[in-house]
C-alpha positions in Angstrom: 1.8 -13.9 24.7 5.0 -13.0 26.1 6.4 -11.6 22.1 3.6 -9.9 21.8 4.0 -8.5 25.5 7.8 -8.0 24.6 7.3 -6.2 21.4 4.5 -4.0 22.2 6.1 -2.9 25.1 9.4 -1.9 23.2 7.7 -0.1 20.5 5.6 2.1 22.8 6.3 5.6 24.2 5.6 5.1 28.1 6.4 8.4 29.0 3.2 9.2 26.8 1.1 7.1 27.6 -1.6 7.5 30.9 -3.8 4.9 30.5 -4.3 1.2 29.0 -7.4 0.5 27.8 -7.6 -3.5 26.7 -10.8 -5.0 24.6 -12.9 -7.7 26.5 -12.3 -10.5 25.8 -8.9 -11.9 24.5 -7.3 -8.3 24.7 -7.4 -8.1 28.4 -4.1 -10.9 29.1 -2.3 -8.9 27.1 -3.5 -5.4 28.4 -3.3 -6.4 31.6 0.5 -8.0 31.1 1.6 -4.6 29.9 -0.2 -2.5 33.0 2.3 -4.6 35.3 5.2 -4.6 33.8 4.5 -0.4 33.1 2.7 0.6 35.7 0.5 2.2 34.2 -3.3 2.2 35.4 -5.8 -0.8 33.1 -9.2 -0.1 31.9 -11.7 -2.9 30.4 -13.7 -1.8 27.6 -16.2 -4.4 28.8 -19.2 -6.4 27.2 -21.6 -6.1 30.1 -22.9 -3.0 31.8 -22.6 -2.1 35.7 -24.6 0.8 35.9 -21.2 2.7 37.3 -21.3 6.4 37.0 -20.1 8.1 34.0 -20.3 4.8 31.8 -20.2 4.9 28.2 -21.9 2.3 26.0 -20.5 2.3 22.2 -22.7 0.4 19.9 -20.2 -2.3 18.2 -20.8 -4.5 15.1 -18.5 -6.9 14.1 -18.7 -10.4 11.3 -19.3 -12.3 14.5 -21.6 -10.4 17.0 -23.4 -7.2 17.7 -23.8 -5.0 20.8 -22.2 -2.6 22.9 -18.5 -2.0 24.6 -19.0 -0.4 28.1 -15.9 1.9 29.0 -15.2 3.4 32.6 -12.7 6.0 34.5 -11.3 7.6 30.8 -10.8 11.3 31.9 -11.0 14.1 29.1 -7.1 14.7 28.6 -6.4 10.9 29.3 -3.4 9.7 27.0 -4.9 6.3 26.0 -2.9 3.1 25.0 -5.4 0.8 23.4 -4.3 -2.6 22.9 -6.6 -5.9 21.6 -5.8 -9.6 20.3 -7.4 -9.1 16.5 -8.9 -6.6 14.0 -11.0 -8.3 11.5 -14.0 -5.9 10.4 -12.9 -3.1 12.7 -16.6 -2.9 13.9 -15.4 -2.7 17.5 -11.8 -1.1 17.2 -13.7 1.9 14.8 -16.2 2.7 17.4 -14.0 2.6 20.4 -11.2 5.3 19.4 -14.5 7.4 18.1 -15.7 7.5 21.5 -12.4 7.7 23.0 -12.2 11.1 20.6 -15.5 12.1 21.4 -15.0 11.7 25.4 -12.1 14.4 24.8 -9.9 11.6 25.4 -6.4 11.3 23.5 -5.2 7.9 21.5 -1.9 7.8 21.9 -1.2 4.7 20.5 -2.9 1.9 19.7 -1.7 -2.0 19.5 -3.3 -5.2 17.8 -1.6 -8.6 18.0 -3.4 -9.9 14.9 -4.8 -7.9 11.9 -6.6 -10.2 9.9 -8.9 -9.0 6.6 -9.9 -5.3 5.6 -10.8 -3.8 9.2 -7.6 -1.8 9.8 -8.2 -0.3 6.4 -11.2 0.8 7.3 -9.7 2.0 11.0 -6.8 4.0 9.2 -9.1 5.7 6.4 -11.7 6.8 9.5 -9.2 8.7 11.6 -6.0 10.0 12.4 -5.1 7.5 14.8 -1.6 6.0 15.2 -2.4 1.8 14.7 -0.1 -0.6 15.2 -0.1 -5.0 14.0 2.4 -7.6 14.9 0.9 -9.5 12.2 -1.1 -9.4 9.5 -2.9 -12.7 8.4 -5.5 -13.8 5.7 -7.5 -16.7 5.6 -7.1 -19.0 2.4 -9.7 -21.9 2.8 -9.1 -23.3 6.1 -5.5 -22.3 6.1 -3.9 -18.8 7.9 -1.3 -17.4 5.8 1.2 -14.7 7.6 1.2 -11.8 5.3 4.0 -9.8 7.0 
């Protein structure tokens, strides 16, 4: 956790950046790692709904599970870092930046710690986003191979 911490932290603009928005589950250690050391303010896109005012729902479908993401306090104009642990169908990361473009949000930049299969193709030929891996991994039988 702490190289992923390190590196995402060095590779991203700060000055550009309002808002971190980390992926329940395994994205918000990281996420919420980089709100203290940058002091920037940290938003869940979460897997249960509160009912809060102005909540979003965004339908996600991934290999493992369907439902929704539930995202809170993202003004229009926001500058959005969005930061998660792995991309493997894109079926959550896709639907997220949609909705972060559709709320009149901005993504600034965007961070995953494990690409693994063809989702962040699928991400990068959807949109115009800027999407970042520290890895990017394949399964071979019941081995993981590092790809770069």
């Amino acid at each position: 956790m702490t190289a992923a911490h390190d590196l995402i932290s060095e590779n991203v603009d700060w000055e550009s950046v309002d808002i971190i928005l980390g992926i329940e589950a395994m994205g918000i250690p990281l996420a919420a790692a980089l709100c203290l050391s940058s002091g920037k303010p940290l938003v869940i896109g979460r897997k249960r709904q509160y009912g809060l005012p102005g909540e979003v729902a965004i339908n996600q479908s991934t290999g493992y599970s369907k439902g929704e993401i539930y995202l809170n306090d993202i003004e229009t104009g926001a500058r959005v870092l969005v930061v998660d642990d792995v991309v493997s169908t894109g079926g959550t990361l896709l639907p997220v930046l949609q909705a972060l473009d559709a709320s009149g949000a901005i993504v600034q930049d965007c961070w995953i710690v494990f690409e693994k299969g063809e989702g962040m193709t699928k991400v990068r030929s959807a949109g115009d986003w800027s999407l970042n891996s520290l890895v990017r991994i394949e399964m071979q039988g019941d081995k993981i191979v590092i790809l770069e």
